[in-house]
ChimeraX commands (.cxc) that place a marker at each C-alpha (Angstrom):
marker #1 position 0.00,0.00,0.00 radius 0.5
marker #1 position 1.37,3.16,-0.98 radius 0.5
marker #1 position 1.93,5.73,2.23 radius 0.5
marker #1 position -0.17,8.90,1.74 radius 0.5
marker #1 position 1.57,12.47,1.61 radius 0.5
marker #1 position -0.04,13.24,5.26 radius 0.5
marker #1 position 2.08,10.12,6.74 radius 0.5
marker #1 position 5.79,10.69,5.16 radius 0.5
marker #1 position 7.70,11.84,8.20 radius 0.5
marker #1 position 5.37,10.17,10.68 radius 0.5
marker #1 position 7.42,7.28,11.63 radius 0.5
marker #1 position 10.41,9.94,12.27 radius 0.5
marker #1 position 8.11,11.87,14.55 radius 0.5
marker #1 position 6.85,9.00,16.14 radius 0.5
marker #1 position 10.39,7.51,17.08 radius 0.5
marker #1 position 11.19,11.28,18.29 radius 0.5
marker #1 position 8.34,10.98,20.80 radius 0.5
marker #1 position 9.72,7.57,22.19 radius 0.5
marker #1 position 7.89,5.09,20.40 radius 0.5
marker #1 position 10.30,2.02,19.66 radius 0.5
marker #1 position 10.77,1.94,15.78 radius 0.5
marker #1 position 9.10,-1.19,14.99 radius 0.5
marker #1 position 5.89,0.09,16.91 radius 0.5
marker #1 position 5.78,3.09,15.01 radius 0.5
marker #1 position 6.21,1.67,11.54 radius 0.5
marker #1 position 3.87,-1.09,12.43 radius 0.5
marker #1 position 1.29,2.27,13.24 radius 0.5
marker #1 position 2.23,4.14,9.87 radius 0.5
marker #1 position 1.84,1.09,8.08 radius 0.5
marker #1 position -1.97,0.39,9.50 radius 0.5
marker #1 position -2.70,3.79,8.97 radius 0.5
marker #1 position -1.97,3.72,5.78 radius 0.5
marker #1 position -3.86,0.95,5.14 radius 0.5
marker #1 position -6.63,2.49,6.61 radius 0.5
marker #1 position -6.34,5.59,4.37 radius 0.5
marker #1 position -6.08,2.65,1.12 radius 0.5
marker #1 position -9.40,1.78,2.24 radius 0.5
marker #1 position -11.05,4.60,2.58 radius 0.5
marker #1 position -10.12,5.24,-1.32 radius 0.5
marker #1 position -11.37,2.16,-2.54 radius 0.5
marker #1 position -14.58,3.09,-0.87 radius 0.5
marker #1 position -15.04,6.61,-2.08 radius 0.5
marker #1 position -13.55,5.34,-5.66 radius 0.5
marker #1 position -16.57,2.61,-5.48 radius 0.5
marker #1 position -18.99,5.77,-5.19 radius 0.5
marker #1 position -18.38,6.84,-8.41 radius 0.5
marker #1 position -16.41,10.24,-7.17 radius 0.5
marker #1 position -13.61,11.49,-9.44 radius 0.5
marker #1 position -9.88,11.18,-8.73 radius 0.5
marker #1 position -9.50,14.73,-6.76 radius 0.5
marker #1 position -12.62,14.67,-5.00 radius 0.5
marker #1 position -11.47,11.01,-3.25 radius 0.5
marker #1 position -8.02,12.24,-2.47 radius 0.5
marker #1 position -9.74,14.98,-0.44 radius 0.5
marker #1 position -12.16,13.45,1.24 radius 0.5
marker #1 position -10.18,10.00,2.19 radius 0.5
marker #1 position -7.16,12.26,3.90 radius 0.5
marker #1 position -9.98,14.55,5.87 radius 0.5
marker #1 position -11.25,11.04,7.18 radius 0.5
marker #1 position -7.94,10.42,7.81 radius 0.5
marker #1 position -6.95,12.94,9.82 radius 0.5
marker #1 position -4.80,15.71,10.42 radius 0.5
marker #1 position -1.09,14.63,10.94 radius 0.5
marker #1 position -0.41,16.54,13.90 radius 0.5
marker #1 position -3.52,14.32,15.79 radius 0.5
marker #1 position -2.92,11.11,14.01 radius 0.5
marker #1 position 0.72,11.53,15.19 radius 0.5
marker #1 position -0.23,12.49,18.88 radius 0.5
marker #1 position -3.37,10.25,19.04 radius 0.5
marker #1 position -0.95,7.15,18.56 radius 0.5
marker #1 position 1.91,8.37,20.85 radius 0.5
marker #1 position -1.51,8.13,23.08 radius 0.5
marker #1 position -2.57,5.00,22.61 radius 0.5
marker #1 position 0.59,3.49,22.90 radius 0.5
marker #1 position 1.26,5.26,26.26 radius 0.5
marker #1 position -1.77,4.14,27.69 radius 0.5
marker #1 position -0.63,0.32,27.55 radius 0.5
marker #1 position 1.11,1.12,30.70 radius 0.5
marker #1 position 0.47,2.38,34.32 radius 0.5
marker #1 position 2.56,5.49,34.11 radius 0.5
marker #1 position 0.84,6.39,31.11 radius 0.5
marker #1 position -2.54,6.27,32.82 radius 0.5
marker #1 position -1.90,8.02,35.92 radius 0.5
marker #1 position 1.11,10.11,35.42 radius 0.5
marker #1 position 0.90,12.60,38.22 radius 0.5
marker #1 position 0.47,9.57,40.20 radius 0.5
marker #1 position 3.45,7.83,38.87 radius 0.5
marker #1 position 6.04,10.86,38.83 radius 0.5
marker #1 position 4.52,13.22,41.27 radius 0.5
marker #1 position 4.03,10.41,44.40 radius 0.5
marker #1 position 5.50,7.63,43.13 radius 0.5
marker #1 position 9.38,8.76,43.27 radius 0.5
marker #1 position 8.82,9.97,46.97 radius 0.5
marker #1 position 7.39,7.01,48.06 radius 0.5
marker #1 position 9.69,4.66,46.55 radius 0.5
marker #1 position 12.87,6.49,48.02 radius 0.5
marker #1 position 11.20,6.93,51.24 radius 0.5
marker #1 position 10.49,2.37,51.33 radius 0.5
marker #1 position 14.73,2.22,50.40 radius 0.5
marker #1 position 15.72,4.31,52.92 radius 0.5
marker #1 position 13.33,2.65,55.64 radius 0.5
marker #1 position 14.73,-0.83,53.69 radius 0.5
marker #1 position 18.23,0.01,54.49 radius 0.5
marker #1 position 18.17,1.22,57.71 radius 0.5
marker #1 position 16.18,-2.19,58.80 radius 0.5
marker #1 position 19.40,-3.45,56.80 radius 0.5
marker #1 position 21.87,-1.86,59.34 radius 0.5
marker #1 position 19.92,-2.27,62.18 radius 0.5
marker #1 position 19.64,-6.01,61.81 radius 0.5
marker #1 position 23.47,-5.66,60.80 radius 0.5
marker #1 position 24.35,-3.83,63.91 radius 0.5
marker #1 position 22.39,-5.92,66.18 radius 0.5
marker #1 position 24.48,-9.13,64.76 radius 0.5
marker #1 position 27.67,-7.43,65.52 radius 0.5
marker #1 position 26.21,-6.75,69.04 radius 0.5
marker #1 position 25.20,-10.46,69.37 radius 0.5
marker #1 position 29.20,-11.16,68.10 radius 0.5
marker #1 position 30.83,-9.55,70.74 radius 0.5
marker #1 position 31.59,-6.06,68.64 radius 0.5
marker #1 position 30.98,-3.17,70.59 radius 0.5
marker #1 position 31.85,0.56,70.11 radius 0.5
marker #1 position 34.67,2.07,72.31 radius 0.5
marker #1 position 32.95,5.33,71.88 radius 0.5
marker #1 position 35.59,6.57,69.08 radius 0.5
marker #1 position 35.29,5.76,65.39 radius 0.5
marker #1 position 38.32,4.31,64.10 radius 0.5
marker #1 position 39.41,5.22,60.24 radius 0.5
marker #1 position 36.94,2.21,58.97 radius 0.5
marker #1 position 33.97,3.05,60.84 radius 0.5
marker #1 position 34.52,6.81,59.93 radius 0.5
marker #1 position 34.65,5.58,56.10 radius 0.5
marker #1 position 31.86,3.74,56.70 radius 0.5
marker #1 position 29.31,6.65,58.05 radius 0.5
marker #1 position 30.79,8.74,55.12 radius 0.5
marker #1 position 29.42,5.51,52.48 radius 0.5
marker #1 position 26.37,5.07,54.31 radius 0.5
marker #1 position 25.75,8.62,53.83 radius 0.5
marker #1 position 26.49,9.05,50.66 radius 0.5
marker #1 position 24.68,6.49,50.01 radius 0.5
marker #1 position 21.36,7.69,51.64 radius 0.5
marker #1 position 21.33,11.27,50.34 radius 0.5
marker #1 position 23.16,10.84,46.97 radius 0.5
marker #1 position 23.42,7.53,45.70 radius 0.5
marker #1 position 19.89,6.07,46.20 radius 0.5
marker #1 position 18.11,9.16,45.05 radius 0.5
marker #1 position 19.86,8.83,41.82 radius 0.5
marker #1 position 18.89,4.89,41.51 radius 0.5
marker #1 position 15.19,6.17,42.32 radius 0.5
marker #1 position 15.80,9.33,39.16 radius 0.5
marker #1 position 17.05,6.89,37.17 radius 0.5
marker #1 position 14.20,4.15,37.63 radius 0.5
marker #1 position 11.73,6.47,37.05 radius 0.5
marker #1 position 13.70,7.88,34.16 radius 0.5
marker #1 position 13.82,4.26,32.62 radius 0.5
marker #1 position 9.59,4.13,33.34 radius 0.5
marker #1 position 9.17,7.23,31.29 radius 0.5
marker #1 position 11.46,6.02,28.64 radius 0.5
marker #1 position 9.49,2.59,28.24 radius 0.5
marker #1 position 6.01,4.24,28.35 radius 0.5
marker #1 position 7.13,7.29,25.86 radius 0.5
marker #1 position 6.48,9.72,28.42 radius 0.5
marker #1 position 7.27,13.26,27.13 radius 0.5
marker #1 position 10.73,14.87,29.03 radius 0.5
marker #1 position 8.73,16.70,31.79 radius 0.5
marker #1 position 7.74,13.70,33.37 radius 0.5
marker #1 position 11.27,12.16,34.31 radius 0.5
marker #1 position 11.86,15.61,35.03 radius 0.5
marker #1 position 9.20,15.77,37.46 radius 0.5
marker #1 position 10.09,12.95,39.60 radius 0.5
marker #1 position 13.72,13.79,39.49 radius 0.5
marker #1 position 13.41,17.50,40.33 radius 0.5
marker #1 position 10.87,15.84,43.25 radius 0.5
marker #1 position 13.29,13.74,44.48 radius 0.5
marker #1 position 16.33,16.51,44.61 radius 0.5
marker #1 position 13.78,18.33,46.61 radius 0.5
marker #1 position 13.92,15.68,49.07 radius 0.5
marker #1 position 17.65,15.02,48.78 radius 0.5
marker #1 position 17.95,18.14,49.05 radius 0.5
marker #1 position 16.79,18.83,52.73 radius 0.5
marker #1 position 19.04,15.73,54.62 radius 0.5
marker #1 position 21.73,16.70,56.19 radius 0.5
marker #1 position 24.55,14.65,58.03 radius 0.5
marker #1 position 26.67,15.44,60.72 radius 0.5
marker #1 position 29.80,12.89,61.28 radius 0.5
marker #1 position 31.15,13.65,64.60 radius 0.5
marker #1 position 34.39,10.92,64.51 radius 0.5
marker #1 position 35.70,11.90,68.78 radius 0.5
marker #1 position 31.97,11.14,69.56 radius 0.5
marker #1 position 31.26,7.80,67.48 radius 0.5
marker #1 position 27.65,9.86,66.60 radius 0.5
marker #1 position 26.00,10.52,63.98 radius 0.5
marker #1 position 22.74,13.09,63.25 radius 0.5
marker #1 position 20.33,13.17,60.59 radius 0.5
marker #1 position 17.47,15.54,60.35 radius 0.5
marker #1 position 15.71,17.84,57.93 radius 0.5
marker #1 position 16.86,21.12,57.06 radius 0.5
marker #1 position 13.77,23.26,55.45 radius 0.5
marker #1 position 15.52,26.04,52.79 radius 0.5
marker #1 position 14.87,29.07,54.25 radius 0.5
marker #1 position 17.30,31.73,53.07 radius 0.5
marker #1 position 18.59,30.23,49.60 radius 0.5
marker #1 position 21.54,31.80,49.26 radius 0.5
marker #1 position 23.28,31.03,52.85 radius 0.5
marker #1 position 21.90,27.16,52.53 radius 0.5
marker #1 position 24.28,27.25,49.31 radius 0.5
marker #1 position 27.01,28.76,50.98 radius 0.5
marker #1 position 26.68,27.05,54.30 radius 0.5
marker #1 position 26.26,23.22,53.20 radius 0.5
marker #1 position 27.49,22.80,49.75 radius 0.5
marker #1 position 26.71,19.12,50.50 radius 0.5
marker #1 position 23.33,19.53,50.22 radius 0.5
marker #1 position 23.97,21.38,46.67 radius 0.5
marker #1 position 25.36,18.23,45.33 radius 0.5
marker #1 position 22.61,15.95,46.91 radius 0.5
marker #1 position 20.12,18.43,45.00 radius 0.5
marker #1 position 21.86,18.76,41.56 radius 0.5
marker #1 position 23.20,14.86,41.51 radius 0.5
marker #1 position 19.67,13.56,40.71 radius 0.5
marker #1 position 18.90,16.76,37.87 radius 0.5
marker #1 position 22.49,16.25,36.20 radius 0.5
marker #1 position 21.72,12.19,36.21 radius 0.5
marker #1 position 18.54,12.29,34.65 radius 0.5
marker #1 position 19.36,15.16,32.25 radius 0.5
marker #1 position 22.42,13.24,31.15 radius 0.5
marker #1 position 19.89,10.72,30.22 radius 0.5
marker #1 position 17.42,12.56,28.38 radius 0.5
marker #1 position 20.43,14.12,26.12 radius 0.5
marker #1 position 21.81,10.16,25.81 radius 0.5
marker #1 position 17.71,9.37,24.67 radius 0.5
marker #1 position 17.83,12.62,22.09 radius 0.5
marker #1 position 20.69,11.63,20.82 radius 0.5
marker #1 position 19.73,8.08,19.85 radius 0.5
marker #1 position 16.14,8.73,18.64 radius 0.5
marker #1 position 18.01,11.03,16.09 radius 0.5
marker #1 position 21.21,8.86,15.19 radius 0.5
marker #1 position 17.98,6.21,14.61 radius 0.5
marker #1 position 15.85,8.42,12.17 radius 0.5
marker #1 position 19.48,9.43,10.39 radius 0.5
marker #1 position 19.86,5.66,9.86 radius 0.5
marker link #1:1,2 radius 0.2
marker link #1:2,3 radius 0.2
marker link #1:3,4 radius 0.2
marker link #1:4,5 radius 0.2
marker link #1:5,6 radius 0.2
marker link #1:6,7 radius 0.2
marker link #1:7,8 radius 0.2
marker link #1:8,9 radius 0.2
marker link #1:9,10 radius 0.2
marker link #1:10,11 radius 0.2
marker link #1:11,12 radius 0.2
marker link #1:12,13 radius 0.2
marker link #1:13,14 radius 0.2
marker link #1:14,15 radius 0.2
marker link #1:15,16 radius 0.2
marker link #1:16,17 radius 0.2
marker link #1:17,18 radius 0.2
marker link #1:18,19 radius 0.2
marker link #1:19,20 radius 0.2
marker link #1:20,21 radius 0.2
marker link #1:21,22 radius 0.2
marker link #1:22,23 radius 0.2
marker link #1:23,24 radius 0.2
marker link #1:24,25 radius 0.2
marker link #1:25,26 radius 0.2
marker link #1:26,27 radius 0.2
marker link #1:27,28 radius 0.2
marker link #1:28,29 radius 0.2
marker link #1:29,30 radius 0.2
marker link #1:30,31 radius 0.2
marker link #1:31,32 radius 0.2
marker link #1:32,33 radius 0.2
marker link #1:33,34 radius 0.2
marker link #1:34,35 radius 0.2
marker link #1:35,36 radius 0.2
marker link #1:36,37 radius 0.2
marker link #1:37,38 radius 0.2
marker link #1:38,39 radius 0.2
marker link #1:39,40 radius 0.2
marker link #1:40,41 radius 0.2
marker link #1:41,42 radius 0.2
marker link #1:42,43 radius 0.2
marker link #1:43,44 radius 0.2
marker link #1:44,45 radius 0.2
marker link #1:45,46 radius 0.2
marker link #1:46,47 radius 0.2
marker link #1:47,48 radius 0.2
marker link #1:48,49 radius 0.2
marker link #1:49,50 radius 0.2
marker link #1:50,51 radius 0.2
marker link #1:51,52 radius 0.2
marker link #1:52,53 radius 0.2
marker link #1:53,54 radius 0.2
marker link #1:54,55 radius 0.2
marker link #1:55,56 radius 0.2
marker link #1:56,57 radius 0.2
marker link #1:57,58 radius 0.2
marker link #1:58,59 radius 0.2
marker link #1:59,60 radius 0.2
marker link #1:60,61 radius 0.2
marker link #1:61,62 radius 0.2
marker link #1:62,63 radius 0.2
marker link #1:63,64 radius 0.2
marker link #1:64,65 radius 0.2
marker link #1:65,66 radius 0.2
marker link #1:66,67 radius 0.2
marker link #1:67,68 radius 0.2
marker link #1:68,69 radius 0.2
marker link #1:69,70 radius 0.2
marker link #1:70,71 radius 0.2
marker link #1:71,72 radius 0.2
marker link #1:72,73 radius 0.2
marker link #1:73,74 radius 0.2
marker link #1:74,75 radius 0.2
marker link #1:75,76 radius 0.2
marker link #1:76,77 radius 0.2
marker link #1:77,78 radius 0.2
marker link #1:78,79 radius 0.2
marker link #1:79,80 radius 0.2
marker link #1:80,81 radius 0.2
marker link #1:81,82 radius 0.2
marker link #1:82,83 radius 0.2
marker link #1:83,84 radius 0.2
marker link #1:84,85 radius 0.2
marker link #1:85,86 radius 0.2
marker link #1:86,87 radius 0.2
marker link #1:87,88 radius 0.2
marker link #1:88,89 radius 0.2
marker link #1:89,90 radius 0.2
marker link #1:90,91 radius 0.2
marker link #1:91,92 radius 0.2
marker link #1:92,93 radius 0.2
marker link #1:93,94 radius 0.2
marker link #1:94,95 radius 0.2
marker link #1:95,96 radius 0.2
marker link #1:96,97 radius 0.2
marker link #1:97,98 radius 0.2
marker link #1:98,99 radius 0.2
marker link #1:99,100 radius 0.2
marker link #1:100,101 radius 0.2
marker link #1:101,102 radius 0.2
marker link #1:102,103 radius 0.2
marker link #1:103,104 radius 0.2
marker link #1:104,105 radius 0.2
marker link #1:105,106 radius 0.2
marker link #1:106,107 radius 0.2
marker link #1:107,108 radius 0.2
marker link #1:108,109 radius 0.2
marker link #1:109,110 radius 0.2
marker link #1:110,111 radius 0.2
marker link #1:111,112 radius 0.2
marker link #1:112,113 radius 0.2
marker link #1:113,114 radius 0.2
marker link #1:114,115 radius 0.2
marker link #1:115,116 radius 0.2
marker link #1:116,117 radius 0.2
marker link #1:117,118 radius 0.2
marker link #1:118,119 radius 0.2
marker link #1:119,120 radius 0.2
marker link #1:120,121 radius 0.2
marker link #1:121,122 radius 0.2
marker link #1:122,123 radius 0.2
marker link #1:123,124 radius 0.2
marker link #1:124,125 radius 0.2
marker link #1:125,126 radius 0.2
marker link #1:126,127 radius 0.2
marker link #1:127,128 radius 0.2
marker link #1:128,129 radius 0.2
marker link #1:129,130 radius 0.2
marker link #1:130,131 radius 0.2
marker link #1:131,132 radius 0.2
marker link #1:132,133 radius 0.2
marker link #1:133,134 radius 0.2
marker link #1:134,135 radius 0.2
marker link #1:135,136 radius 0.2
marker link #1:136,137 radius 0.2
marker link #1:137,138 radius 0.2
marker link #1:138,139 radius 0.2
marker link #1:139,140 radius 0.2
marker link #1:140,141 radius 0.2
marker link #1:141,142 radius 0.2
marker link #1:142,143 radius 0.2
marker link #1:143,144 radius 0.2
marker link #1:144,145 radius 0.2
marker link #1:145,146 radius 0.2
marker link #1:146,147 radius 0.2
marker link #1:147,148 radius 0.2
marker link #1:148,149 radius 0.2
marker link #1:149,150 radius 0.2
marker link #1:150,151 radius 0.2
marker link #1:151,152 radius 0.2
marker link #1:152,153 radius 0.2
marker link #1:153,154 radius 0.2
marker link #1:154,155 radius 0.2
marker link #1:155,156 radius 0.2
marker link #1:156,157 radius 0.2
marker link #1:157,158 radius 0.2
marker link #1:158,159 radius 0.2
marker link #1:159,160 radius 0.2
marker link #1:160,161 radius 0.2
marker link #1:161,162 radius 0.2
marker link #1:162,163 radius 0.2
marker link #1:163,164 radius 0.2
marker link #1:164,165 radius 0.2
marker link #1:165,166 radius 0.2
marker link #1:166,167 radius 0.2
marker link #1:167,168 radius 0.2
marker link #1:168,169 radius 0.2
marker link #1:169,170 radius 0.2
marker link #1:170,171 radius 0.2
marker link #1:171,172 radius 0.2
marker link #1:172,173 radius 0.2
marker link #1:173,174 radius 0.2
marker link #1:174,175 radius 0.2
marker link #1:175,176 radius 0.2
marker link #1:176,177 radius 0.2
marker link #1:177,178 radius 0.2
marker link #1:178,179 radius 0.2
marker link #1:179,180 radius 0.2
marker link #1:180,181 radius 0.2
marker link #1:181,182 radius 0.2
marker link #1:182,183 radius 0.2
marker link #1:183,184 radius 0.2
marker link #1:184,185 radius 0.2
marker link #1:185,186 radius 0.2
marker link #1:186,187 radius 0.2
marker link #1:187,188 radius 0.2
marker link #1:188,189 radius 0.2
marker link #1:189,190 radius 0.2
marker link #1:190,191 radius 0.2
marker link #1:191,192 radius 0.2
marker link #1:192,193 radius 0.2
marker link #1:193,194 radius 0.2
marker link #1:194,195 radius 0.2
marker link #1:195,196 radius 0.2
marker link #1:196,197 radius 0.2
marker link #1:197,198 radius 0.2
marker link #1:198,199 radius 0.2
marker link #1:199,200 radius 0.2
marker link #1:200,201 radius 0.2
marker link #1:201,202 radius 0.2
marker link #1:202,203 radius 0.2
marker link #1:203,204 radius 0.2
marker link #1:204,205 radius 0.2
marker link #1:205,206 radius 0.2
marker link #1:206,207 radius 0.2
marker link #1:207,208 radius 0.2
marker link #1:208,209 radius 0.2
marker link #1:209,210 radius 0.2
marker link #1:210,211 radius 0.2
marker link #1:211,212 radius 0.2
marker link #1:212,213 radius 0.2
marker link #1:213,214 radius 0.2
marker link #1:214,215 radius 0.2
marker link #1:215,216 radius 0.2
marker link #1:216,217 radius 0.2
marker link #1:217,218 radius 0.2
marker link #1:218,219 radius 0.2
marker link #1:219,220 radius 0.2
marker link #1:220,221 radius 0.2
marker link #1:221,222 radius 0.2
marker link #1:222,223 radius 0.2
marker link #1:223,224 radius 0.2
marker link #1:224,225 radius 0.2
marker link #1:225,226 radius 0.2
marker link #1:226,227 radius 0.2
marker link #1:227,228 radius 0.2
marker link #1:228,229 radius 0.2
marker link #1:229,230 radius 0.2
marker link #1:230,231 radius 0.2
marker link #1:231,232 radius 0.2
marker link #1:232,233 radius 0.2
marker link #1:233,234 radius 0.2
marker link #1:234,235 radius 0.2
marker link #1:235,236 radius 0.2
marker link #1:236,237 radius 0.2
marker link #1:237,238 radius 0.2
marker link #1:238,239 radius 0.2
view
């Protein structure tokens, strides 16, 4: 079936959007069919040439719409599709929030062993234990907020999400990042955790650059990632 003047490009904007190639040749190619029909069925009305052209692509559809109305459809095959506030708004916040309750059941239950094992604190942190509060901490505040970004990043990517999405939940979850902070004390074996609302902008940035990079970290990751998607959606329609 030939492809009708309205649908050359559409594959190209349809990979662009996020739709996997194969899915949206698979959609050109039944819409073009479609549009064959709709000639044969005009033609068999005894209309002339022009008058079936015209009439078979206004049935078809404007590009623009057929070209959203299938990035559409295909999104709604999955969840995050369906309820995307849901998914990127709540759904980052909560899922950080169940890892970081996760891992400190993790340490507790780790801790408590030790206890049971004879290891006991002599109320200074040695180089190890020191390295270890720095780990776990980085951990917490840096590391797992950019596993979270980067799941959500992938769940946007699979259900052709548009950018602002991914960019939702990770600007959310830098937010959150955002407000830990950590104090090591090594001659005191402690460490404190707590919340730290931004008040004054500027002196939070100039008094805990820490909490700087636990806010950008989870931007830069997933913006790194939506360049890496651009990038290969174009090197694919080049191809």
């Amino acid at each position: 079936m030939s492809m009708p003047s309205v649908l050359e490009g559409a594959i190209g904007q349809l990979i662009r959007r996020g739709l996997p190639a194969d899915y949206a040749e698979r959609a050109v190619t039944e819409l073009a069919d479609h549009h064959g029909e709709l000639v044969e069925e005009l033609s068999a009305t005894g209309m002339d040439e022009r008058a079936v052209a015209h009439e078979a692509l206004r049935r078809l559809g404007d590009p623009r719409t057929l070209v959203k109305r299938t990035v559409r459809e295909y999104q709604r095959r999955y969840w995050s599709g369906r309820w995307p506030l849901l998914t990127f708004l709540l759904g980052p916040v909560f899922t950080l929030a169940l890892m970081w309750v996760g891992a400190c059941v993790a340490m507790t239950a780790i801790g408590y062993l030790g206890t049971l094992c004879g290891f006991e604190s002599d109320g200074r942190m040695d180089r190890g234990e020191l390295l270890g509060s720095y780990g776990v901490w980085i951990a917490f505040t840096m590391l797992l907020p950019c596993l979270v970004a980067a799941m959500y990043w992938r769940i946007a990517n699979r259900s052709a999400m548009a950018w602002p999405w991914p960019l939702t939940s990770c600007l959310t979850l830098a937010l959150v990042a955002g407000q830990l902070f950590v104090t090591i004390d090594p001659a005191k074996a402690t460490v404190t955790a707590g919340i730290m609302l931004i008040q004054s902008p500027h002196k939070w940035l100039i008094a805990h650059p820490s909490q700087l990079l636990q806010f950008a970290l989870p931007l830069l990751m997933v913006i790194l990632l939506l360049a890496r998607q651009r990038f290969k959606a174009t090197a694919l329609q080049v191809a």
